[in-house]
TORMINU-748068 format. One record per residue (C-alpha): x, y, z. Coordinates in steps of 0.25 Angstrom, whole numbers, padded with zeros to 4 digits, always signed. Layout:
XYZ/...
END
This chain:
+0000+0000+0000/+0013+0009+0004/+0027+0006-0001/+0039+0016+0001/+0051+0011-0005/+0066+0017-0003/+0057+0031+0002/+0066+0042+0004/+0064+0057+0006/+0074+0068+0007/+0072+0083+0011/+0085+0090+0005/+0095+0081+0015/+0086+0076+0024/+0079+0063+0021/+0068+0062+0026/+0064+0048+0023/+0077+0038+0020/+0073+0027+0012/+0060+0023+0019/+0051+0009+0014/+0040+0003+0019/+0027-0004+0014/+0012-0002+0022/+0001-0013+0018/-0011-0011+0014/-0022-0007+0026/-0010-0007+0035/-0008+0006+0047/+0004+0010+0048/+0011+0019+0058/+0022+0030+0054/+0030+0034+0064/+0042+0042+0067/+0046+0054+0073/+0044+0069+0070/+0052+0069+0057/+0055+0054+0055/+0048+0055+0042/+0035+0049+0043/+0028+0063+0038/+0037+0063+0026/+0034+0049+0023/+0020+0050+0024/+0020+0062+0012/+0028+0054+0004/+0019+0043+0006/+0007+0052+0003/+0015+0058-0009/+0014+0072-0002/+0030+0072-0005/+0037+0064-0012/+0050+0053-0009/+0064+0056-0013/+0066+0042-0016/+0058+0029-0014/+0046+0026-0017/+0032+0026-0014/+0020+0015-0017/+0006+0020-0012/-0005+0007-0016/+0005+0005-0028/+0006+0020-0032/+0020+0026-0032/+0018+0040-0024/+0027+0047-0034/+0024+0040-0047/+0007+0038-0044/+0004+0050-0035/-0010+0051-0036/-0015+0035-0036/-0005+0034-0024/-0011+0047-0017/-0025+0040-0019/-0022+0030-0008/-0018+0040+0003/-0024+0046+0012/-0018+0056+0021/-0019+0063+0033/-0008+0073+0039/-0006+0074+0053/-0013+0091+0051/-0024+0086+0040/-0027+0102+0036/-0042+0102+0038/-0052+0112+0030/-0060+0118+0044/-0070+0125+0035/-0075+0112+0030/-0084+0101+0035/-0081+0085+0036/-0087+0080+0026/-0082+0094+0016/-0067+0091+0018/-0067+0077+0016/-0075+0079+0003/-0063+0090+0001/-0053+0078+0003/-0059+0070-0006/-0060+0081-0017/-0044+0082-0014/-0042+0067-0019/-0050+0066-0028/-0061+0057-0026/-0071+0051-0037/-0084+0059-0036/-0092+0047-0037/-0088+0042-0024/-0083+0054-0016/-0094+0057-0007/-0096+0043-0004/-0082+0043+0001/-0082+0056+0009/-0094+0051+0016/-0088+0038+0018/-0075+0044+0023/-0083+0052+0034/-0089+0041+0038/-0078+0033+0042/-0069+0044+0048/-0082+0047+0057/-0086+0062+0052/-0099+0058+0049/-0104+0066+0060/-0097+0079+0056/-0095+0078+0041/-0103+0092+0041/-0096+0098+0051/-0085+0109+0049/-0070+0104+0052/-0065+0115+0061/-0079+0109+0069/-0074+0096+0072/-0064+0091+0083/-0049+0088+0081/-0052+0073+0080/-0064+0075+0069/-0054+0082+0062/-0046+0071+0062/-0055+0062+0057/-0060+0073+0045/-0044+0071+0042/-0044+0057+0041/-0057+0058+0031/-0049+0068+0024/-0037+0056+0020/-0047+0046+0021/-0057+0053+0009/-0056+0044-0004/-0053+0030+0005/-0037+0030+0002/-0031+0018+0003/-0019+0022+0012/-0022+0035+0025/-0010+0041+0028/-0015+0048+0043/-0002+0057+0050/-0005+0060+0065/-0020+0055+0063/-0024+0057+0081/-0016+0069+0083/-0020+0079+0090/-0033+0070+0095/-0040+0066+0107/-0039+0052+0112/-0054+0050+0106/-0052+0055+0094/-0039+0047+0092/-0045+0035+0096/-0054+0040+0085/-0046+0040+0074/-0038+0029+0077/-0050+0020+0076/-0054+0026+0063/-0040+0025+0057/-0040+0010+0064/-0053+0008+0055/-0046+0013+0042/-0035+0005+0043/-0045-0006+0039/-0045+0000+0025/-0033+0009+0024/-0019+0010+0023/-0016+0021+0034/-0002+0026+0039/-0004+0033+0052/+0008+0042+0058/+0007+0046+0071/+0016+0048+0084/+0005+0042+0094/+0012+0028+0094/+0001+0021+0100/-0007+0026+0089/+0000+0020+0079/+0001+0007+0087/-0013+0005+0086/-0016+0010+0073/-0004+0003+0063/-0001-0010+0061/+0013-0006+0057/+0022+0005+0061/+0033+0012+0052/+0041+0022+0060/+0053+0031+0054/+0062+0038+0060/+0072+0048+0051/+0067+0044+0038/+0069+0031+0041/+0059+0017+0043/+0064+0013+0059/+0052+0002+0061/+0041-0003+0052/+0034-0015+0061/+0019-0016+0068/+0017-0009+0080/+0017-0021+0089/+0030-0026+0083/+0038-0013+0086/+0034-0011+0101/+0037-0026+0102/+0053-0023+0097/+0055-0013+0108/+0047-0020+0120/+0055-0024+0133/+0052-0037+0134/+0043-0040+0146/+0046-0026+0153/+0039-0024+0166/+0032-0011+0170/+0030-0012+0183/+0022+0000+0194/+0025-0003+0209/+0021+0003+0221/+0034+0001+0230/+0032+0009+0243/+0045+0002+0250/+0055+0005+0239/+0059-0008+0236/+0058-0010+0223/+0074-0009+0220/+0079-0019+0231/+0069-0029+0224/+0071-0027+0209/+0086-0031+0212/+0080-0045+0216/+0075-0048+0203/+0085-0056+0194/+0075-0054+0181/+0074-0039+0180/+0084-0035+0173/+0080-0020+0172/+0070-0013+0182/+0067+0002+0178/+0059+0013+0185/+0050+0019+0179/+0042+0031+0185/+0034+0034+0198/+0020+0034+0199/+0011+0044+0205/+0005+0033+0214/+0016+0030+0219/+0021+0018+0211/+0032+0016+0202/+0035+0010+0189/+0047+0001+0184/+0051-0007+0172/+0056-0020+0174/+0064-0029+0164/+0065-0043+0166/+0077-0051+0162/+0075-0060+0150/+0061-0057+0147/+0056-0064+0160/+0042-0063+0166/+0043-0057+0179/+0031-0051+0182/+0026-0061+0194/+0038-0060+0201/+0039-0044+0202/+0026-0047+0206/+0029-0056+0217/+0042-0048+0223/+0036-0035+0221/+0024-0039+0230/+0034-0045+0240/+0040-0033+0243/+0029-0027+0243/+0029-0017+0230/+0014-0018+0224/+0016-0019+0209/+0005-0008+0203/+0009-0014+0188/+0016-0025+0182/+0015-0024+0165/+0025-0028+0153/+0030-0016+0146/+0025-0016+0132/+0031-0007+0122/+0024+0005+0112/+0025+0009+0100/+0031+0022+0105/+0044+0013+0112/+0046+0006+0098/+0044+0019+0091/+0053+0027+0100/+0064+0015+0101/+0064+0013+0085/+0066+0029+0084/+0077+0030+0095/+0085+0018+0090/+0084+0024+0075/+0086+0038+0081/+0097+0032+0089/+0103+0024+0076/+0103+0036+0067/+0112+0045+0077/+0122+0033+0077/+0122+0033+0063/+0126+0048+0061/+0137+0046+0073/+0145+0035+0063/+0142+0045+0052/+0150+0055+0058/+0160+0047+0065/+0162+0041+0050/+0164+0055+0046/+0174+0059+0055/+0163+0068+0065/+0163+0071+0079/
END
């Protein structure tokens, strides 16, 4: 459905994007992730065709973006993190707009803006003026925008920001349902959004692909394996004296005070053992109540911030041996 080969963009000397390929399925959601200039705005455009590659190329449903531009423009759908909205208009008057702008048969226009209002859910305020509506009906007029003509592939940048919990919860359901029948890319930096939207997630970092892998898969990679967070209440300070006893803890970490008076540590067992029964059992001997006892399961946001840390981390080592190479300080 999207194929970029060898995809490279430069800006003068800066490359923006450096030799980037990947390929997104058919009715797949896909995260974009990266940080503030990583390059995930850029490569968006170029996927849209709003700019064009340096090098590389581009397959949108079989179209080459620079080659077929407007059959490859027909499958997109795309909505900008600030979708400019006309104010003056109603619901119903600016999707008609939108679907003027691409072009639409007349023969089955109205029966698609109708259809699109439905399932963005503006029945109810399709007459209504735009600067009327709330932040989150302006979303959704938004999405009715992109989504006007039924393209095959949704391209949504920063879909929930700037949203209440409601209405977030809101539009991820509806973009859930679209999923069903869509193509969507969504990028966005609420990482727990993404983890429940995309079955895959791309993240870049300097231009370049760091991670391409499920969710799931990329928390897995950085978990501590069978990590404890435990919350005690320890009124006789003994918690030191009796963590030197255990022969299977290899690492025991503070973590922060509580405002009820407990505290919060992290254990890490030796050789991935089980040893929640017997901090159980010599924590209650010594008379430490044990408010919570859980296994440590890793985010999205640990794997993203890890990936982009080592890469980060990579690419200043790099440029040291550049310039020890060249002879620099």
């Amino acid at each position: 459905m999207i194929t970029l080969k060898n995809v490279t963009k430069n800006y003068g000397n800066l490359k923006a994007i450096d030799n980037v390929s990947f390929e997104i399925a058919e009715g797949e959601i896909v995260g974009l992730l990266g940080p503030n200039g990583a390059g995930k705005s850029t490569t968006m455009n170029m996927i849209t065709g709003y700019i064009e590659s340096t090098n590389g190329d581009i397959f949108i449903n079989g179209y080459d973006i620079k080659k077929q531009p407007t059959k490859a423009k027909s499958n997109i759908g795309y909505m900008p993190e600030s979708t400019p909205l006309y104010m003056d208009l109603t619901v119903k008057e600016f999707i008609k707009y939108m679907a003027e702008l691409k072009g639409i048969d007349k023969t089955i226009k109205i029966e698609n803006i109708n259809k699109t209002i439905n399932k963005t859910g503006l029945s109810n305020v399709q007459n209504k003026l735009i600067k009327n509506l709330s932040r989150g009906y302006k979303q959704r007029v938004s999405l009715a925008g992109t989504l006007v003509g039924d393209p095959k592939i949704l391209i949504l940048d920063e879909p929930t920001v700037g949203l209440d919990p409601k209405q977030i919860t809101e539009i991820r359901s509806l973009i859930k349902s679209l999923g069903k029948k869509h193509t969507i890319i969504i990028s966005s930096h609420i990482l727990s959004e993404i983890s429940q939207l995309c079955e895959k997630v791309i993240i870049i970092n300097n231009g370049k692909i760091i991670a391409k892998d499920s969710p799931k898969n990329l928390e897995n990679k950085v978990a501590n394996d069978n990590c404890l967070l435990i919350t005690i209440e320890d009124p006789n300070k003994k918690i030191d004296s009796i963590i030197k006893k255990f022969t299977d803890i290899k690492q025991f970490k503070f973590i922060k005070d509580n405002n009820d008076g407990t505290k919060q540590y992290m254990a890490f067992p030796e050789d991935n053992k089980d040893i929640r029964k017997t901090i159980f059992e010599k924590f209650a001997k010594e008379g430490i109540t044990i408010f919570e006892l859980k296994k440590v399961e890793a985010t999205l946001e640990d794997a993203f911030i890890k990936l982009i840390n080592k890469n980060s981390s990579n690419i200043d080592n790099n440029n040291i041996n550049k310039d020890i190479k060249k002879g620099g300080n």
